[in-house]
C-alpha positions in Angstrom: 0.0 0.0 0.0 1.3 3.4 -0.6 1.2 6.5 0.9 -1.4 7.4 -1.5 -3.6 4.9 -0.3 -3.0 5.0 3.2 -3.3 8.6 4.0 -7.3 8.5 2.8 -7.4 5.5 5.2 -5.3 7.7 8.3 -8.0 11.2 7.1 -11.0 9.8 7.3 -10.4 8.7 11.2 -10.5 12.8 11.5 -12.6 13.9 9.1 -15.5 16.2 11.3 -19.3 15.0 10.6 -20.7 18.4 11.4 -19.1 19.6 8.1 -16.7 21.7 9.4 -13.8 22.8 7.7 -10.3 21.7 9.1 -8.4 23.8 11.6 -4.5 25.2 10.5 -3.3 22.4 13.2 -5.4 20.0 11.9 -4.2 20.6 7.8 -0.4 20.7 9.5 -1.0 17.2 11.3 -2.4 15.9 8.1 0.4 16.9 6.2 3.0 16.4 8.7 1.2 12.1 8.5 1.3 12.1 4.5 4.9 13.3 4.1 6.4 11.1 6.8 4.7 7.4 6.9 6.9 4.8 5.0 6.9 1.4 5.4 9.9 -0.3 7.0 12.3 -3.6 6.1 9.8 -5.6 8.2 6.9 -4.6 6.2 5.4 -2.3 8.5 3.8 1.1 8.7 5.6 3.8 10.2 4.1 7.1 11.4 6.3 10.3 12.7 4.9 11.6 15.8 3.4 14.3 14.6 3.1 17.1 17.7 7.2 16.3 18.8 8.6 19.7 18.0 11.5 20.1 16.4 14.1 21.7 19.6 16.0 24.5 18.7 19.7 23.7 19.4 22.6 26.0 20.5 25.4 26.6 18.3 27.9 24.9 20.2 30.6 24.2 17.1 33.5 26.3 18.9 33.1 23.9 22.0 33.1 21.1 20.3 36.4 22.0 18.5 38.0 22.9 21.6 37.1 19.4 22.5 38.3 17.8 19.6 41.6 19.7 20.0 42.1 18.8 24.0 41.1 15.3 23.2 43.6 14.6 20.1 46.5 16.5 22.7 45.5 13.5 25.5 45.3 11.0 22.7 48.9 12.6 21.3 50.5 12.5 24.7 49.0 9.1 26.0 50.2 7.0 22.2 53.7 8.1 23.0 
């Protein structure tokens, strides 16, 4: 089945019978379920969790260089 198929299936679980039409959330969690189900090795479906935000992460690339640089000194000094 592709995802073609399937998301029809995953909508019509939400679809609203009072005829109303879908929220900005709603159209985003939609979209957010049709772009990422695949199906896996073992032949099954698999959904992304669809209201996990995506964190915001520091730029942190000057600490890990100084890092890499004190660890390749220890490495350095302990091979000899």
């Amino acid at each position: 089945m592709t995802n073609g198929k399937l998301f029809p299936l995953v909508e019509q679980d939400f679809e609203d019978p009072g005829g109303k039409s879908m929220s900005q959330q709603d159209l985003k969690f939609l979209e957010i379920l049709n772009d990422g189900i695949f199906k896996d090795e073992d032949g099954s479906y698999v959904m992304p969790l669809p209201f996990k935000s995506t964190p915001i992460l520091p730029n942190n690339r000057h600490q890990a260089e100084q890092r890499l640089q004190l660890l390749r000194k220890k490495l350095q000094k302990d091979s000899v």
